[in-house]
N, C-alpha and C positions, 0 to 999 in steps of 0.2 A: 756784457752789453747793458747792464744796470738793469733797472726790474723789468722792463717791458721789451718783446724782442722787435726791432726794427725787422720791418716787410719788405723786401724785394720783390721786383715784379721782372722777371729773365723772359725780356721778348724776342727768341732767335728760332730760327727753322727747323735747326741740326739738332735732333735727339740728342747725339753727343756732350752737343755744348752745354746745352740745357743741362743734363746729366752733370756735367763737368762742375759748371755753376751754381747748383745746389750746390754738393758735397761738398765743395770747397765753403762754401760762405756760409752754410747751416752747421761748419765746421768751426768757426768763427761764431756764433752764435744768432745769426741773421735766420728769419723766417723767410725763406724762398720758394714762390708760385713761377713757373714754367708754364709759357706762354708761346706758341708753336706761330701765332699772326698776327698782323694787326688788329687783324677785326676780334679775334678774343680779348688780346690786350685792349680796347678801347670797353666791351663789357667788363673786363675786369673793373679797371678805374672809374668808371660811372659809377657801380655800385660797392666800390671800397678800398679808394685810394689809397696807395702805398705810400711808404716812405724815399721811396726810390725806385726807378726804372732804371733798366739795363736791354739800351735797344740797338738789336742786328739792323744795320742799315740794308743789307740784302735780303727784307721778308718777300713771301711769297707771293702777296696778294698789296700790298703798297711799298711805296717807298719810303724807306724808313726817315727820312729827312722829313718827311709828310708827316709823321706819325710823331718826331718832337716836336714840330710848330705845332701841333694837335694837343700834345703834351702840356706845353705852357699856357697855352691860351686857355685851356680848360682850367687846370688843379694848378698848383703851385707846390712841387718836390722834386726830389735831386733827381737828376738825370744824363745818364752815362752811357755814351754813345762806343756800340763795339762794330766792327770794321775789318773788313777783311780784304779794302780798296787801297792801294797803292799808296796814291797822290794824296796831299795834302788838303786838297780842294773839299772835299766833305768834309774831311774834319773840323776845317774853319768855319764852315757853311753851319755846320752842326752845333758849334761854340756860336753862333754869331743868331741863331734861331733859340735860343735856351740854355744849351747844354751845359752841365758842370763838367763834364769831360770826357775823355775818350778813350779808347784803348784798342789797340790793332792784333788782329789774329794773325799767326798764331802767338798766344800773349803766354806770358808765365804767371800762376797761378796768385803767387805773393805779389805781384802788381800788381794785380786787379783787386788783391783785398784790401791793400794798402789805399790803395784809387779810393774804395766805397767809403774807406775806413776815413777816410780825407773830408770824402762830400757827406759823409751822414755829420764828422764832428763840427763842418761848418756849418751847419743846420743849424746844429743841435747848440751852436755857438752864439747864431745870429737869434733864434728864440732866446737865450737866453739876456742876449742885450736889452729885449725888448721891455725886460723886467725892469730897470732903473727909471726914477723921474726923468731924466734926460734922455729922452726919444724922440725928439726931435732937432731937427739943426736945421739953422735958415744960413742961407749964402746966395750973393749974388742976387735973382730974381725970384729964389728957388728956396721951399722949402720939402726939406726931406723928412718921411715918418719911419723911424725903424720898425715900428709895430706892424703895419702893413704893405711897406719895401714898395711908400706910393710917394712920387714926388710931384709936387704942386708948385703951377709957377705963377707968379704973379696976375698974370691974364689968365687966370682959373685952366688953363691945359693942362692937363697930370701924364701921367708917364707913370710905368709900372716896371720895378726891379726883378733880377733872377735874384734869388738869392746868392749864388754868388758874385753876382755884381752888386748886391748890397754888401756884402763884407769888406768887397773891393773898397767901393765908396766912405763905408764907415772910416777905413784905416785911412783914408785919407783926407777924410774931415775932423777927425782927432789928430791931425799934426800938419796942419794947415802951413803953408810957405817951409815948408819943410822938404826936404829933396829923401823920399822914399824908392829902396831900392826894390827889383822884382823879391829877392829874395826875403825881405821884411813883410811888403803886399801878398807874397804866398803862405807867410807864417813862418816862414822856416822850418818846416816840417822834416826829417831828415827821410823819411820814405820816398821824397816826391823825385820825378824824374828832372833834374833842372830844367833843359833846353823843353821839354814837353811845357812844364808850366811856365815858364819865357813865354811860349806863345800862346797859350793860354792866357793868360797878364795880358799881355798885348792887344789878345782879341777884345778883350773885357774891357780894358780902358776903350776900344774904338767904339762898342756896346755903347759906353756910357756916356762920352761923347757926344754920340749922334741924339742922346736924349737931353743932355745939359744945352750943351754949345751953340751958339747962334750960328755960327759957320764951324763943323766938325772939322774941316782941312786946316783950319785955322786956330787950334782951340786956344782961348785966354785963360779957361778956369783952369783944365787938367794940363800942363805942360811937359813936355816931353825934356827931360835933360841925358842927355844924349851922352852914352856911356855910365850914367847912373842910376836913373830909375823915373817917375815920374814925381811933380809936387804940384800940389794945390793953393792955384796963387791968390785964392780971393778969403776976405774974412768970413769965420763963422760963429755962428753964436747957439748955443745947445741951450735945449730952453728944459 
């Protein structure tokens, strides 16, 4: 994991899991804290935020949907929603509040290391864009800063990125009128589960949307091309 070991923060009820979730991931070479509620994990994070959360949406004392809008609005880091609820309705819920992704009990071991393995290297991807002169891009009314994943629109309102919906955006403001498919926008990762991050893509373009778009039902900048992927119909210019 290169000199410094990335910090998980394992927020679930179940000794078990917790259990589980260490040895697998400090197996990998992940530094992993086991976190039994919300209310430990939120002292955790006050006093020495992680690189990554991994939160049971059935804790005992909140609702874990509570505990990632809590997530985002405070710190800015990956965050991976685990689930042991049926429907698909939290998990969207979950993507559409912060999350970089999810993962349903009972899950298998190498998917979920693959999953972290996904959301720490777009991190760790998106810091490193922020290193070039061009970190910024103006389009439309809107200009985007990759350094701090903030976007400003003309009438001084800003709006604030997850980081993986800055990655999202990046790739599709580096190939502007261009018809990009989900699988290009996910990176091509060959770990990933397709139809999982399909809707993940999905969620993320409607995320970004509703922060771009003068009318989201309607969008002119992000366009949907139907059976392809999405494209970015307006000019940009990277300063």
């Amino acid at each position: 994991m290169g000199g410094s070991r990335k910090r998980i923060y394992v927020v679930d009820d179940e000794p078990d899991i917790r259990a589980l979730l260490r040895q697998v991931l400090e197996g990998y070479g992940y530094h992993v804290t086991p976190l039994a509620s919300g209310a430990l994990a939120r002292q955790a994070i006050r006093r020495d935020p992680p690189d990554l959360c991994i939160v049971d949406l059935g804790l005992p004392d909140m609702d874990g949907l509570t505990l990632v809008r809590e997530l985002w609005e405070d710190v800015r880091f990956g965050v991976i929603i685990l689930t042991g609820r049926g429907g698909v309705s939290d998990r969207v819920l979950g993507l559409e509040l912060g999350a970089d992704d999810y993962i349903v009990k009972p899950f298998e071991p190498r998917e979920l290391v693959a999953r972290v393995n996904s959301v720490i290297r777009r991190r760790d991807q998106l810091a490193a864009t922020g290193a070039p002169v061009t970190t910024r891009a103006v389009f439309a009314d809107w200009v985007f800063e990759s350094g701090d994943l903030s976007l400003t629109h003309a009438d001084g309102r800003q709006e604030t990125l997850t980081a993986a919906e800055a990655v999202l955006l990046t790739a599709l403001l580096r190939a502007p009128k261009r018809v990009l498919s989900r699988e290009q926008l996910q990176g091509a990762e060959p770990e990933k589960d397709d139809i999982a991050f399909d809707r993940a893509i999905d969620v993320r373009i409607s995320r970004i949307r509703k922060k771009i778009e003068a009318d989201p039902k309607s969008p002119r900048l992000i366009k949907t091309v139907y059976g392809a992927g999405y494209l970015f119909s307006a000019d940009v210019r990277w300063e």
